[in-house]
Rosetta silent file (secondary structure, phi, psi, omega in degrees, C-alpha in Angstrom):
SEQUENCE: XXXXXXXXXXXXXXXXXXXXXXXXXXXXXXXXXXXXXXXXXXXXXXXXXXXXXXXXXXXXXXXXXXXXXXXXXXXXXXXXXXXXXXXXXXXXXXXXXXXXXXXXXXXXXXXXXXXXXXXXXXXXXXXXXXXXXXXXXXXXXXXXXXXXXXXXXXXXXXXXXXXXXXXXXXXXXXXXXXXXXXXXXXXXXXXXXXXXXXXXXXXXXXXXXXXXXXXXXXXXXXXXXXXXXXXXXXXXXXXXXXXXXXXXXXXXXXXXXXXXXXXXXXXXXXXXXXXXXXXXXXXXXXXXXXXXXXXXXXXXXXXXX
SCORE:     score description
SCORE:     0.000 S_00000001
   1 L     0.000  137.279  171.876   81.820  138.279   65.261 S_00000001
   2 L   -67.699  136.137  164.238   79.559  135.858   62.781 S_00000001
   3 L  -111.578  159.009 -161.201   77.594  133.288   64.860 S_00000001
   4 H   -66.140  -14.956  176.406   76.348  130.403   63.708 S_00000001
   5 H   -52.893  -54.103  170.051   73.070  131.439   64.093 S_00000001
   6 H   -45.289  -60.618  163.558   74.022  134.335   61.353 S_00000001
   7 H   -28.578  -61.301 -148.690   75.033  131.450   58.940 S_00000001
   8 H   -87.996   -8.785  172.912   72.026  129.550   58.946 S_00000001
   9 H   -62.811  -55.582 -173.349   70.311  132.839   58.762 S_00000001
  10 H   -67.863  -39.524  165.614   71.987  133.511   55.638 S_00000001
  11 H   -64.778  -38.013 -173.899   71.446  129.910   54.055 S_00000001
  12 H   -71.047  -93.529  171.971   68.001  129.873   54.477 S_00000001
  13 H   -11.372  -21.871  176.479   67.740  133.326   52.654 S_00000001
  14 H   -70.185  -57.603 -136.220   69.783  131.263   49.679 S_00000001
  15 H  -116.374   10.920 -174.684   67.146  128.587   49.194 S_00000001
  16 L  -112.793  146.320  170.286   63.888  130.626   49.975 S_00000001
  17 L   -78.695    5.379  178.917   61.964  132.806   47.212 S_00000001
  18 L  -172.579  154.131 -171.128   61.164  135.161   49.312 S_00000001
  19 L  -117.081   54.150  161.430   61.360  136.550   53.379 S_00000001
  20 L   -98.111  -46.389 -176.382   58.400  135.575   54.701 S_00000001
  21 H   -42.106  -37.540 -178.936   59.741  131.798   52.965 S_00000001
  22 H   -75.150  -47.252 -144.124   62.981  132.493   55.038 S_00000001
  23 H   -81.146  -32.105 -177.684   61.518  133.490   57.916 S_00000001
  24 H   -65.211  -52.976 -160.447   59.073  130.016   58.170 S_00000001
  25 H   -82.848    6.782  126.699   61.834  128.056   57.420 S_00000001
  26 H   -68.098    0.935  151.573   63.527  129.531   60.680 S_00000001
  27 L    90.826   13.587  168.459   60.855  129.313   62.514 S_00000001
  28 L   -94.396  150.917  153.666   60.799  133.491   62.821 S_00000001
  29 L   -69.025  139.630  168.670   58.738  136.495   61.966 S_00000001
  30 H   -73.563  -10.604  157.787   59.768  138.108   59.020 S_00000001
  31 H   -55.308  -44.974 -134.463   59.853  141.145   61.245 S_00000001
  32 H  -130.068  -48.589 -176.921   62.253  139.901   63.454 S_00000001
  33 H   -54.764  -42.871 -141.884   64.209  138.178   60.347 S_00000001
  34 H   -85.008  -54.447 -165.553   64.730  141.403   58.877 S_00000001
  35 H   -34.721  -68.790  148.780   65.593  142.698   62.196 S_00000001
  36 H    -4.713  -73.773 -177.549   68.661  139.965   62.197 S_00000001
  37 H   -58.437  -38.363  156.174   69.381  140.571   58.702 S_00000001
  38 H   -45.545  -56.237 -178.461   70.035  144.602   59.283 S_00000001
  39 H   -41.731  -41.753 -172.646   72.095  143.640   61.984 S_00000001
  40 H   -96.070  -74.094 -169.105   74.476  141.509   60.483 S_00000001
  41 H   -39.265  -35.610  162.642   74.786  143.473   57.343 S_00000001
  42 H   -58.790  -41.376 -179.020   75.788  146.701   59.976 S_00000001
  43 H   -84.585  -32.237  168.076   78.698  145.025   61.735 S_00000001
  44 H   -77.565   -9.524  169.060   79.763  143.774   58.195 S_00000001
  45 L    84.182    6.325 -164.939   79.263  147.201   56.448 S_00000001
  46 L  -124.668  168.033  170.746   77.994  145.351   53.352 S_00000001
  47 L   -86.642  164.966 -133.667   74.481  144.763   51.660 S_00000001
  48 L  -166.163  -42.457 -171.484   73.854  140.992   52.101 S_00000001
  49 E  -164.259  168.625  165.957   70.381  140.897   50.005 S_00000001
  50 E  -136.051  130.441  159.594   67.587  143.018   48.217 S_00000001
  51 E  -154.121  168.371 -165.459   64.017  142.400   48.885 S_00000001
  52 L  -114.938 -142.053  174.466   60.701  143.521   48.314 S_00000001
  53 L   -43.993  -57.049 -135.572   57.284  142.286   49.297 S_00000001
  54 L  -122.379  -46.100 -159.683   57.243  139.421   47.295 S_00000001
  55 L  -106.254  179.270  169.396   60.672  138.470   45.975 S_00000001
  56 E  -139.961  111.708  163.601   64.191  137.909   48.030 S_00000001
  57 E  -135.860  151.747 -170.913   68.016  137.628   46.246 S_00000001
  58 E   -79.623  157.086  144.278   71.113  137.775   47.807 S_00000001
  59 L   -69.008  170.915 -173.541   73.903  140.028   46.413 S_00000001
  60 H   -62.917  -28.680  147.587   77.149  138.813   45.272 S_00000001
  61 H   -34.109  -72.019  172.309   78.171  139.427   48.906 S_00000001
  62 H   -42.649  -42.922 -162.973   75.713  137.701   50.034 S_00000001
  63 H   -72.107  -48.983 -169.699   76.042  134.968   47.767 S_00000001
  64 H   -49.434  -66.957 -177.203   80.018  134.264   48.648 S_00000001
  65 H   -14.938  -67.119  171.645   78.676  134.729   52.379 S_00000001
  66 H   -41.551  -51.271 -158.729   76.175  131.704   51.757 S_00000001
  67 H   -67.955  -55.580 -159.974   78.704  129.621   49.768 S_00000001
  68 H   -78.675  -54.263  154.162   81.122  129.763   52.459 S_00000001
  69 H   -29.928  -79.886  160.328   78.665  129.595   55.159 S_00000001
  70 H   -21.055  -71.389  174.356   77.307  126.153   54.127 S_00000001
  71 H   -26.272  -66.169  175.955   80.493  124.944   53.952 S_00000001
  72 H   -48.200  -49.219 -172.263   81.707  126.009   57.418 S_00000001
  73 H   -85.966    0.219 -179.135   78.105  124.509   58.773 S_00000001
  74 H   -56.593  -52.027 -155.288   78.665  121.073   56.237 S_00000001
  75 H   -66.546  -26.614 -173.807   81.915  120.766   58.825 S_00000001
  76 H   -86.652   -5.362  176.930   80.012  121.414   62.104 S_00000001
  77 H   -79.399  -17.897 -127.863   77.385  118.901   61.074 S_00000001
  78 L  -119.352   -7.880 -163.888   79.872  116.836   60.182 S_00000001
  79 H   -81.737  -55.566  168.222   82.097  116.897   63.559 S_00000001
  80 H    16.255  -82.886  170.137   80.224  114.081   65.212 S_00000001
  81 H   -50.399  -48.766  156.920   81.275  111.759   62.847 S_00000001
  82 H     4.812  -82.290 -154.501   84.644  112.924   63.566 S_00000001
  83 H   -89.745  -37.634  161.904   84.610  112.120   66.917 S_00000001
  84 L   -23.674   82.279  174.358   82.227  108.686   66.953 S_00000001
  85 L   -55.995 -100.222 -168.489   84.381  105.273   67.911 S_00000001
  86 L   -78.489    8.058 -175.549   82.341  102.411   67.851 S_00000001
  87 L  -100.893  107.978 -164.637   78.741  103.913   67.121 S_00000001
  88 L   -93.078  -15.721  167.831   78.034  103.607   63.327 S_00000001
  89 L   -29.327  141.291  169.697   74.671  105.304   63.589 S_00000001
  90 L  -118.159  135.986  142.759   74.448  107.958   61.252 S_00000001
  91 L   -37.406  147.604  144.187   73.679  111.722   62.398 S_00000001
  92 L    97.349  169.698  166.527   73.212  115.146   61.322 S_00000001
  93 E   -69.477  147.719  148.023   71.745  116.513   58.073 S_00000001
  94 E  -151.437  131.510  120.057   71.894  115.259   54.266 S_00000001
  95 E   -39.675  125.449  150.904   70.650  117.634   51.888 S_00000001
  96 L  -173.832  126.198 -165.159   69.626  116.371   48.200 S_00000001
  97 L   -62.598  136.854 -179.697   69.043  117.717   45.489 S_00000001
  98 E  -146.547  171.341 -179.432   66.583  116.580   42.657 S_00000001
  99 L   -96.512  171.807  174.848   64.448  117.730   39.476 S_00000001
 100 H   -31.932  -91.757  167.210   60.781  117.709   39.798 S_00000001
 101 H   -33.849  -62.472  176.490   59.594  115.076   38.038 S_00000001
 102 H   -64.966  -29.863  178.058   62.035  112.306   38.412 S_00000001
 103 H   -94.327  -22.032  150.742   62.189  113.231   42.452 S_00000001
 104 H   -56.695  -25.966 -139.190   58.537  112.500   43.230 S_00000001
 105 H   -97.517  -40.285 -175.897   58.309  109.893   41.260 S_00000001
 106 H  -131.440   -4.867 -178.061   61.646  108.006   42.324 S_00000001
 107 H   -93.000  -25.627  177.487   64.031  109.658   44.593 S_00000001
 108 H  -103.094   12.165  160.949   61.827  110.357   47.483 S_00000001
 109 H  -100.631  -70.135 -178.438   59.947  106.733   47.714 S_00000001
 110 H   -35.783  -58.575  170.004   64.046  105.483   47.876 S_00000001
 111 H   -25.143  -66.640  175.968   64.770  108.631   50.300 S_00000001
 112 H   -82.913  -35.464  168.580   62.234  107.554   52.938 S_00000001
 113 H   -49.247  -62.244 -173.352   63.276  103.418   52.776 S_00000001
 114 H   -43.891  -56.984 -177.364   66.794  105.156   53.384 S_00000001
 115 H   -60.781  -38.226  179.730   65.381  107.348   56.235 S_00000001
 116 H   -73.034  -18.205  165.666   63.975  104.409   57.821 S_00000001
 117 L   -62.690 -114.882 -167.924   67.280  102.615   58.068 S_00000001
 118 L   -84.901   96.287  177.598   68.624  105.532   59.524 S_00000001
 119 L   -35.149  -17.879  162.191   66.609  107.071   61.921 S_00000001
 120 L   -46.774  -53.085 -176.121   68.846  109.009   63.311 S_00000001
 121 L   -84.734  146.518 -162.289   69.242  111.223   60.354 S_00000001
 122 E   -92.597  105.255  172.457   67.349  114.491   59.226 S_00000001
 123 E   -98.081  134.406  165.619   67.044  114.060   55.491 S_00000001
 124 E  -114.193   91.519 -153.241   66.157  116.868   53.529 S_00000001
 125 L  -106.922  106.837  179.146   65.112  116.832   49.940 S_00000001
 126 L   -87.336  110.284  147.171   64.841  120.109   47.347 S_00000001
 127 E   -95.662  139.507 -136.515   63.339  119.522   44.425 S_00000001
 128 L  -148.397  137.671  179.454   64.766  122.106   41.690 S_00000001
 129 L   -61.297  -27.459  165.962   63.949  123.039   38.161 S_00000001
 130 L  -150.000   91.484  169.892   68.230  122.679   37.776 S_00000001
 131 L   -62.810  -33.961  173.061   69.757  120.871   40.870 S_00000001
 132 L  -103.516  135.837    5.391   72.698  120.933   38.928 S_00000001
 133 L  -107.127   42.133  169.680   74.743  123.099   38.514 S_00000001
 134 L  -104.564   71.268 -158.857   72.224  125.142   40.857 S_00000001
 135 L  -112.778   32.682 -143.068   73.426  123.016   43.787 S_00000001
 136 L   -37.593 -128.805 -162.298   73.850  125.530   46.507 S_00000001
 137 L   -60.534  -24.677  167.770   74.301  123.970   49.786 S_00000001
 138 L     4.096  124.998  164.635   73.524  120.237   48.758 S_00000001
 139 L   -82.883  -36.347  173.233   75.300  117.454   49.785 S_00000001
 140 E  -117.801  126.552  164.186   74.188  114.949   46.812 S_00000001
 141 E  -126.748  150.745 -167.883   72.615  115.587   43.815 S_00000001
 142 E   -96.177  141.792  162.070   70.442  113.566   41.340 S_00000001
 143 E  -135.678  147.244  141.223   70.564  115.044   37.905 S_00000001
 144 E   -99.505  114.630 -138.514   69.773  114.068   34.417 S_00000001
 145 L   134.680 -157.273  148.824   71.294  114.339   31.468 S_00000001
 146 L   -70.382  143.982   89.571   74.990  115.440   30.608 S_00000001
 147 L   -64.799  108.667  178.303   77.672  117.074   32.933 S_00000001
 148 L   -93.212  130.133  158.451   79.490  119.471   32.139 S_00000001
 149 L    52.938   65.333  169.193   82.312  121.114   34.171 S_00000001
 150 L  -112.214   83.935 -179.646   82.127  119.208   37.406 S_00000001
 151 L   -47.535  -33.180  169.004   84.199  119.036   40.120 S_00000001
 152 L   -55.234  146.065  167.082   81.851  116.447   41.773 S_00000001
 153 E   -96.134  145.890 -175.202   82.325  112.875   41.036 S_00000001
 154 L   -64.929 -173.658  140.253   79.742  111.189   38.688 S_00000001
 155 L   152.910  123.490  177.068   77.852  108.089   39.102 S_00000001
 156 L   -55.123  101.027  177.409   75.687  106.657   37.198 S_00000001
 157 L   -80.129  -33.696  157.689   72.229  104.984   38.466 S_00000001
 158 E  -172.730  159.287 -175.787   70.681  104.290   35.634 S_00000001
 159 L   -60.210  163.780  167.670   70.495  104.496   32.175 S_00000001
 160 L  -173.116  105.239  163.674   67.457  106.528   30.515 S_00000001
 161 L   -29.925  163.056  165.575   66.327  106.281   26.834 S_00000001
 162 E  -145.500  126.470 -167.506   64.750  109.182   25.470 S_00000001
 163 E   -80.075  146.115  149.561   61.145  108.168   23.437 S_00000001
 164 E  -105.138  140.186 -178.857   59.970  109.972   20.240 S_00000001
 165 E  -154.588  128.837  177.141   56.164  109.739   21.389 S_00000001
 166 E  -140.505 -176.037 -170.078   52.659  111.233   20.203 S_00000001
 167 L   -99.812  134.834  144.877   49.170  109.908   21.116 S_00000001
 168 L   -34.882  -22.102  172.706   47.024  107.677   18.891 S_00000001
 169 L   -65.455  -41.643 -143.115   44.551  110.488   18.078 S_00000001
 170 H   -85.568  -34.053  160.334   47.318  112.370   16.998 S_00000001
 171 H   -39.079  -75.940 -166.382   48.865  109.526   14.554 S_00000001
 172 H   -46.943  -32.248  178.560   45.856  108.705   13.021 S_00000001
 173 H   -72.751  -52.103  172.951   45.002  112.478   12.371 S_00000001
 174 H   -91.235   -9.439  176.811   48.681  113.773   10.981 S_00000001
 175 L    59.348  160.863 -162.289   49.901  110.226   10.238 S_00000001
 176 L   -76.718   79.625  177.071   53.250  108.292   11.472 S_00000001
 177 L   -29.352  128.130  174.386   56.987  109.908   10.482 S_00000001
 178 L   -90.753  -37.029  175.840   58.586  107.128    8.614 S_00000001
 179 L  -139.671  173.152 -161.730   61.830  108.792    8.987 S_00000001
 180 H   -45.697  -35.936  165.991   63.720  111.253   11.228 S_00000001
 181 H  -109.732   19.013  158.094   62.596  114.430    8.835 S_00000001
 182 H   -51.672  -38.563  172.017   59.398  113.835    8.389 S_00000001
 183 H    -8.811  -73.550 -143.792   59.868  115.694   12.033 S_00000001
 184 H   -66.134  -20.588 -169.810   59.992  119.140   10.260 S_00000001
 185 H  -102.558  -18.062 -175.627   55.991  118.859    8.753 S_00000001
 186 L   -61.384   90.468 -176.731   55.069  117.626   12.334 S_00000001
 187 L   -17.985  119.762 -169.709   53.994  119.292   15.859 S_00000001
 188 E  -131.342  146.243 -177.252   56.622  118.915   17.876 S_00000001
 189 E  -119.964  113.832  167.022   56.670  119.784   21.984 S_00000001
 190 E   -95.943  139.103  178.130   59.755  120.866   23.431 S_00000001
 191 L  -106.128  111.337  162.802   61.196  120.887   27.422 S_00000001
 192 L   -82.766  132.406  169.737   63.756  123.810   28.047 S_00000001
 193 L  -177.613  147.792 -169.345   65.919  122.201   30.730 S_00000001
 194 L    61.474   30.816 -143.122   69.370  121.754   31.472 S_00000001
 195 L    11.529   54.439  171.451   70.000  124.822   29.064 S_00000001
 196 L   -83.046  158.693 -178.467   70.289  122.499   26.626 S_00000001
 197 L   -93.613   99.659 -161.547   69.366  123.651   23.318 S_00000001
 198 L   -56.000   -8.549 -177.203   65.705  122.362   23.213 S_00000001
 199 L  -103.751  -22.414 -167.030   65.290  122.268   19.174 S_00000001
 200 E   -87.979  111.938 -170.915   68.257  120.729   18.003 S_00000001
 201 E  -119.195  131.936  168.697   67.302  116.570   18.842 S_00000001
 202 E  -108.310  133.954 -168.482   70.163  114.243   18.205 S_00000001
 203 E  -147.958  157.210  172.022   69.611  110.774   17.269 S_00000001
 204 E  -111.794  155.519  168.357   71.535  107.683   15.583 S_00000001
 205 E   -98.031  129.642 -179.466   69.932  105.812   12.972 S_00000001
 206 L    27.869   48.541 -154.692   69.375  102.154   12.923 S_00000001
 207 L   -52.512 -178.852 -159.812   72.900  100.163   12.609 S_00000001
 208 E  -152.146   89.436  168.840   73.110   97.532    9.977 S_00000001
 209 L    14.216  127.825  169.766   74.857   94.167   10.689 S_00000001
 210 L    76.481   -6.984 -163.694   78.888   93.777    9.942 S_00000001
 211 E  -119.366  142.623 -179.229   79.044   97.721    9.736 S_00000001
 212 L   -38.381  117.603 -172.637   79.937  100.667   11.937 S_00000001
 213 L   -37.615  162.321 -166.490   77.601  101.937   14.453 S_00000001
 214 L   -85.295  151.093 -165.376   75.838  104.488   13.020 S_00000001
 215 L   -76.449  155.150  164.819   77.184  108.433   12.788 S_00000001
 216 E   -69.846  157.227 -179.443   75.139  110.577   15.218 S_00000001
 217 E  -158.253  150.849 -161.324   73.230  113.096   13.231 S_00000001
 218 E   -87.428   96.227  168.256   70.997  116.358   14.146 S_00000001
 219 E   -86.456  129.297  162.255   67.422  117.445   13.571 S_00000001
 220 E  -116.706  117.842  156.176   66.375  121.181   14.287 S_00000001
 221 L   -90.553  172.167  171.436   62.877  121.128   14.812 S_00000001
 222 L  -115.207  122.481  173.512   60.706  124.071   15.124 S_00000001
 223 L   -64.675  126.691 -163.809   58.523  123.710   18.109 S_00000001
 224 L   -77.733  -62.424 -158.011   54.914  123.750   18.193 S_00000001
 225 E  -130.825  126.005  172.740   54.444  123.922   21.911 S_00000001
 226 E  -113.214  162.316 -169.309   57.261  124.756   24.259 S_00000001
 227 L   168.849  133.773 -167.186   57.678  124.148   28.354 S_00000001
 228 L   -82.839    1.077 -153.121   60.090  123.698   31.131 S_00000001
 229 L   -96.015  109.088 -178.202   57.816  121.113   32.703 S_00000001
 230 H  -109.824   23.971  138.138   58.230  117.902   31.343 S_00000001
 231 H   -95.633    5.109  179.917   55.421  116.418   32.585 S_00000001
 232 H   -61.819  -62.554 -140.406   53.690  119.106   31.483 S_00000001
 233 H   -86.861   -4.413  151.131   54.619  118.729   27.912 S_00000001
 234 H   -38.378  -66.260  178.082   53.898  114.331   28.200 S_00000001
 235 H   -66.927   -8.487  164.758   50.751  115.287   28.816 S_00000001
 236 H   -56.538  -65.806 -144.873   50.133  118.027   25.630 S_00000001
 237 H   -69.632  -14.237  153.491   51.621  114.896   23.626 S_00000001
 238 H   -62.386  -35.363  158.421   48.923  112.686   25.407 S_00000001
 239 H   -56.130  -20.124  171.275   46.312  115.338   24.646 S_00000001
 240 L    80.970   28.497  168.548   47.183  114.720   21.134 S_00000001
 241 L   -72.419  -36.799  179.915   49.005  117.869   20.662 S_00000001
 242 L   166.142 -173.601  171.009   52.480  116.466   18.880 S_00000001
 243 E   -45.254  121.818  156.175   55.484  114.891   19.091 S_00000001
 244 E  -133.573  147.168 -175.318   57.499  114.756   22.423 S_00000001
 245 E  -112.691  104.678 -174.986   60.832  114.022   22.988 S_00000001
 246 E  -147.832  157.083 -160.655   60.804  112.472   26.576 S_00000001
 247 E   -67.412  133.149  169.955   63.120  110.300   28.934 S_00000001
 248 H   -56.373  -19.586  178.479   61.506  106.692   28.965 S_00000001
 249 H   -44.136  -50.220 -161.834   61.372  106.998   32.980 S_00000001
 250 H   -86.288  -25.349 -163.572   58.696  109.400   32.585 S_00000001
 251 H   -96.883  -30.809  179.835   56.952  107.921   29.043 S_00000001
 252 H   -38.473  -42.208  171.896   57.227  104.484   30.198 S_00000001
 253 H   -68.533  -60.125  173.228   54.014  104.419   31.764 S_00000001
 254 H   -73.626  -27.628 -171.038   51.662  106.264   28.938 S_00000001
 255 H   -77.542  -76.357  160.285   53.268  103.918   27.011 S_00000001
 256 H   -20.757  -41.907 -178.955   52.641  101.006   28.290 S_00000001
 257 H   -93.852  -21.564  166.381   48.840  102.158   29.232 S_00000001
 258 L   100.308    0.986  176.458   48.295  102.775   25.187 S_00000001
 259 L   -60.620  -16.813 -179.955   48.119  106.699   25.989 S_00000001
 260 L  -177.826  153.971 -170.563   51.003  107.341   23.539 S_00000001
 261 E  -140.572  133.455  168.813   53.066  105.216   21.387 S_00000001
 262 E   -43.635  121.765 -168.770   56.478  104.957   20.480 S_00000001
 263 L  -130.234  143.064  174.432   57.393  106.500   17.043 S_00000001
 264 L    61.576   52.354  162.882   60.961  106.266   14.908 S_00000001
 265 L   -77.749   14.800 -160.111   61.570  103.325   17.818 S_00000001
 266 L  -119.050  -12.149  168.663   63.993  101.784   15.444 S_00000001
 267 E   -98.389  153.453  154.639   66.528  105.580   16.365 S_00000001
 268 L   -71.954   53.394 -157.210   68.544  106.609   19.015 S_00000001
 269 L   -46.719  154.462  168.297   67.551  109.506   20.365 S_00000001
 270 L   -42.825  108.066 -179.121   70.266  111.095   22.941 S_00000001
 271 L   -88.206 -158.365 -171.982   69.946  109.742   26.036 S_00000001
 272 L  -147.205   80.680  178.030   69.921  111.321   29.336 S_00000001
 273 L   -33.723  152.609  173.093   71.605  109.040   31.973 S_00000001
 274 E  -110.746  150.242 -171.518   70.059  109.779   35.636 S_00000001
 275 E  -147.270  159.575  170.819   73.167  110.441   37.977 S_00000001
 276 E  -112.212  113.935  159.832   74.433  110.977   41.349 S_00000001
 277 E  -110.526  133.804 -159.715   76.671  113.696   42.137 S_00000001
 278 E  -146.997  127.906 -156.435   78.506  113.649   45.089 S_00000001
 279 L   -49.139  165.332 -164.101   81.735  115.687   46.581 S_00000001
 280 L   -55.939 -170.558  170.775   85.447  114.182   46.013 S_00000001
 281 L   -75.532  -26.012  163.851   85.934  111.450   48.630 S_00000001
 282 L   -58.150  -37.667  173.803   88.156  114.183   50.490 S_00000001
 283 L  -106.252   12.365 -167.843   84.669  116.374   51.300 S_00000001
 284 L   -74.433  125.376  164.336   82.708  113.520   51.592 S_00000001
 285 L   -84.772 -163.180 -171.086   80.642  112.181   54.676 S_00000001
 286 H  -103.047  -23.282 -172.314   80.124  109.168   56.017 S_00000001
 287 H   -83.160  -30.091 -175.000   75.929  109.899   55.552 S_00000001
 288 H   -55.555  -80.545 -155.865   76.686  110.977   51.479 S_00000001
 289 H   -49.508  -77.329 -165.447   79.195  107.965   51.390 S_00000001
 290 H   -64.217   -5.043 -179.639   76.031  105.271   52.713 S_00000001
 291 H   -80.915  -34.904 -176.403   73.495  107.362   50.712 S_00000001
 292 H   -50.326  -78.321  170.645   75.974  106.840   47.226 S_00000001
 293 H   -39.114  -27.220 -125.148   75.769  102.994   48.514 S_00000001
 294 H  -129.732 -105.776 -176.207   72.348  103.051   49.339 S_00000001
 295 H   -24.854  -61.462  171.628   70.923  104.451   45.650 S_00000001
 296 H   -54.083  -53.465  174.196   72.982  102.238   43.551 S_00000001
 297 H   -67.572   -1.145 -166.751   72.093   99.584   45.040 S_00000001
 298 H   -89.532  -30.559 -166.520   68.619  100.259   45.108 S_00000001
 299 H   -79.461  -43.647  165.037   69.011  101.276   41.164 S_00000001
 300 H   -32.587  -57.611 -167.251   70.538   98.038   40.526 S_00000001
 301 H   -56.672  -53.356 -171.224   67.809   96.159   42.111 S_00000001
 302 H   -53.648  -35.310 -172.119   65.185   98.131   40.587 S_00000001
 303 H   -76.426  -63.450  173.213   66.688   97.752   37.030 S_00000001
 304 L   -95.951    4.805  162.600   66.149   94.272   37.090 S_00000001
 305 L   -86.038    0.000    0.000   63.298   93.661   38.014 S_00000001
C-alpha cells in the first residue's frame, strides 16, 4: 500500500533538479532516498524516475503519480479546515508560484506581511522561469502576461505597460526611432518567456481624437541580443546595448533614475497584465481564498499610491 510518506517522497522528486535536491528537501540522505525510491517503484512494478549524478526527471508514471499525489495531500492538508467550528486561524501549507523577477521584487515582501497575519501558516514560495502553465503542485499562482487554456480562474492585480527603452549612451550614439520601423535598423534585446514568440512586438499607434482606437499592428524585429532573464536583458539595454521591450514594473525604476528612457512612448506596446491564478471555488481553500483577498487588496492599495 502507498503511504503518505511515499507521496511526499514523490512530490519533492517533482520540484527538485536533482536527488541530492530531493533528498535535502526531505531532510534524508540521498542514499537512503534512493533506498525509498527502489522500494516503492518494486511494489508498484513501474519506473517512477531516471537519474544520474547530477540531473533527476520523473517518467510519465511518475509524473501522473506526482499529479495525483499532490492532490490527495492538497485534501489532507486541507482536512483541518474541514473540521474547524469557531477557530478562523488559518493552518496547513500554501504553495505559490511566481516568476523570478516580479517575485523578489513584489510577491514575497506582500507574502511575508501575509505570513505575519497568519502565523499559523507555512507559506511556501517557488520562484519559476514559467509558473504557469508549469504549476505542478501549487496552490496559487502569479503569472504575467496572457492565459491561455486555463481551467484556473483569473484575476487580475494589476495592470503592466510594456516600455520601448534604451539608455542615453545608446540614443545619442544610434539616434531616437521616430516611428515603430525605424525598429528594424536598431539593436534590439529580446526575453524568451511565456513561449511567446519573442520577435514579433505588437503595438497600437497613437489614437487621434473623434476616431477609432487605433488597429493593433506587428513588428518582427531581428534580435541583437537574446535572454530568458529579463532582468538580465534591462540591464544590456542599460549598458547601452539596444532596445528592450520590458514590463514597466521592472523599467520603472531605470527610468525614473535617468538609466534608460522611454522611446515611441506615444505606442502601445502589448501589455502583460500581472495575475493571480487560483483553483475553481469548488477546489479552493479557505488559506488560497484569504490569500486571493489578501493580494488584491494589497494591489489596490499599492496602485494608488
Amino acid at each position: 500500500m502507498i503511504q503518505i510518506e511515499d507521496l511526499r517522497l514523490v512530490e519533492a522528486m517533482a520540484q527538485a533538479p536533482s536527488l541530492s535536491a530531493a533528498a535535502r528537501a526531505l531532510n534524508v540522505t540521498p542514499p537512503a532516498l534512493s533506498a525509498r525510491l527502489r522500494k516503492l517503484e518494486g511494489m508498484l512494478g513501474l519506473a517512477l524516475a531516471t537519474r544520474t549524478a547530477r540531473r533527476l526527471s520523473l517518467t510519465p508514471e511518475g509524473e501522473r503519480l506526482a499529479r495525483e499525489g499532490a492532490a490527495l495531500l492538497a485534501q489532507l492538508d486541507a482536512l483541518p479546515e474541514l473540521f474547524r467550528q469557531e477557530d478562523t486561524r488559518l493552518t496547513g501549507r500554501l504553495r505559490v508560484s511566481a516568476p523570478f523577477g516580479y517575485g523578489r521584487q513584489h510577491i514575497a515582501p506582500l507574502l511575508a506581511s501575509f505570513a505575519r497575519i497568519h502565523a499559523d501558516l507555512r507559506l511556501q514560495l517557488d520562484l519559476r522561469e514559467t509558473p504557469w502553465p508549469d504549476r505542478h503542485d501549487s496552490d496559487a499562482v502569479i503569472h504575467i502576461g496572457a492565459v491561455r487554456d486555463s481551467s484556473w480562474i483569473a484575476r487580475t492585480l494589476a495592470p503592466n505597460e510594456r516600455w520601448l527603452c534604451a539608455s542615453p549612451a545608446y540614443l545619442r550614439q544610434h539616434g531616437t526611432p521616430a516611428e515603430p520601423r525605424d525598429l528594424l535598423s536598431h539593436a534590439c534585446i529580446c526575453i524568451r518567456e511565456n513561449d511567446e514568440d519573442v520577435t514579433l512586438w505588437g503595438f497600437r499607434r497613437p489614437g487621434i481624437a473623434g476616431r477609432r482606437a487605433a488597429k493593433r499592428e506587428t513588428l518582427r524585429v531581428t534580435p541583437a541580443y537574446t535572454t530568458n532573464d529579463g532582468g538580465i536583458a534591462r540591464r544590456w539595454a542599460e549598458q547601452g546595448l539596444g532596445l528592450v521591450l520590458r514590463s514597466e514594473w521592472d523599467a520603472a525604476d531605470a527610468v525614473a533614475h535617468g538609466r534608460l528612457v522611454r522611446v515611441l512612448a506615444d505606442c502601445e506596446f502589448d501589455s502583460a497584465p500581472v495575475t493571480l491564478l487560483v483553483p475553481t471555488r469548488r477546489g479552493r481553500t479557505a488559506r488560497v481564498q484569504a490569500l486571493m483577498h489578501y493580494l488584491e487588496e494589497e494591489c489596490k492599495r499599492l496602485g494608488k499610491e
